[in-house]
C-alpha positions as CSV (number, residue, x, y, z in Angstrom):
1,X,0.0,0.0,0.0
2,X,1.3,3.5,-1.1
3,X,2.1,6.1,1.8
4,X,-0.3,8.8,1.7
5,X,0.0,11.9,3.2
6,X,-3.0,13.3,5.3
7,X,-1.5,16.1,6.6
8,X,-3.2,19.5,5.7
9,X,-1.5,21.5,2.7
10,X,-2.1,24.9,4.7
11,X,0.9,26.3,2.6
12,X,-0.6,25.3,-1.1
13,X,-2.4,28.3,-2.5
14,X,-5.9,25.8,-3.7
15,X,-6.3,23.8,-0.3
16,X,-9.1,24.8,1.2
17,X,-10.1,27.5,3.7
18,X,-10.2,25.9,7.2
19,X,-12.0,29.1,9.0
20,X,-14.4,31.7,8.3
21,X,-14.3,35.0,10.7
22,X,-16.5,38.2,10.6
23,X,-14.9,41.3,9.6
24,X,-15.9,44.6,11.4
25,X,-14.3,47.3,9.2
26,X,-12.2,49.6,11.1
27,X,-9.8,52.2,9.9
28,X,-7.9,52.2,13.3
29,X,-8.1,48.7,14.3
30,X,-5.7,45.7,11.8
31,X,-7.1,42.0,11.6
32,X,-4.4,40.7,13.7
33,X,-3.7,38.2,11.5
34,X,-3.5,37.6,7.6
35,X,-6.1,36.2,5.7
36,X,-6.1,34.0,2.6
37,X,-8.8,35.9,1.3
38,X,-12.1,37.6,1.8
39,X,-15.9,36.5,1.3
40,X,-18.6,38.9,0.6
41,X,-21.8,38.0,0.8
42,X,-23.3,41.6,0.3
43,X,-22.1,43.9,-2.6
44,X,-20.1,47.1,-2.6
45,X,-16.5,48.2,-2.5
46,X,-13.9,47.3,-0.3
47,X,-10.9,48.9,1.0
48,X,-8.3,46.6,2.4
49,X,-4.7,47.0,3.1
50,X,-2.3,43.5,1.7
51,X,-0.3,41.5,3.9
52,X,3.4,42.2,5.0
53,X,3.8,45.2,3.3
54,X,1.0,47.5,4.7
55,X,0.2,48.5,1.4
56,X,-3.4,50.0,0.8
57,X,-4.7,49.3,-2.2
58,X,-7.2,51.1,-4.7
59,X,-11.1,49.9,-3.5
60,X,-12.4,47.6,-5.1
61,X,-15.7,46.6,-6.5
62,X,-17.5,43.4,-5.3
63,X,-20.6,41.6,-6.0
64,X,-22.4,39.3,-3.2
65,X,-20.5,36.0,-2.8
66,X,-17.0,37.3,-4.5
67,X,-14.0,35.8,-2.7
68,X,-11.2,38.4,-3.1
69,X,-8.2,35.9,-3.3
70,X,-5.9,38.2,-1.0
71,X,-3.5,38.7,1.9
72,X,-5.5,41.2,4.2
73,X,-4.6,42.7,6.9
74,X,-6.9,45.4,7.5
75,X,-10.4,46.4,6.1
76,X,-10.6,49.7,6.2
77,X,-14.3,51.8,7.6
78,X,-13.4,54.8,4.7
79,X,-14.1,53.0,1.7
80,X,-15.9,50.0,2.0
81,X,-19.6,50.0,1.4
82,X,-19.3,45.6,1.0
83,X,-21.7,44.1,3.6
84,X,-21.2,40.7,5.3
85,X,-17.5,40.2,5.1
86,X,-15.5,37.0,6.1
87,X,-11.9,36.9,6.4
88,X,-10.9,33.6,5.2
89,X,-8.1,31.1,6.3
């Protein structure tokens, strides 16, 4: 019988998401952590700020159940009219 690994591939861009937490925009207030991306369930823009380099990036437009395929750190209050938004991991 072949050796299979079970372990999760958390590192590998296509595994799947493992948790789903509610976002409260806040332009004073970071995530705390870095997501793998961002669900939104109710349309508008959003205005988040990527990953490591604290860079803000231009808002962007989102329909209801988009996943945004990026390393957030911070959704910002100025800027996002998105409802319903899950940091994914």
């Amino acid at each position: 019988m072949a050796n299979v690994n079970l372990k999760p591939h958390v590192e590998e861009p296509l595994a799947p998401y493992t948790s789903m937490v509610a976002v409260t925009p806040s332009d004073t207030t970071p995530l705390g952590f870095a997501t793998r991306g961002i669900l939104v369930t109710g349309a508008g823009t959003i205005q988040v700020v990527i990953g490591g380099a604290s860079v803000q990036i231009p808002a962007v437009t989102a329909t209801a159940g988009t996943i945004l395929p990026f390393s957030v750190t911070q959704v910002k209050a100025t800027g996002t009219s998105a409802t319903g938004l899950f940091a994914l991991n």
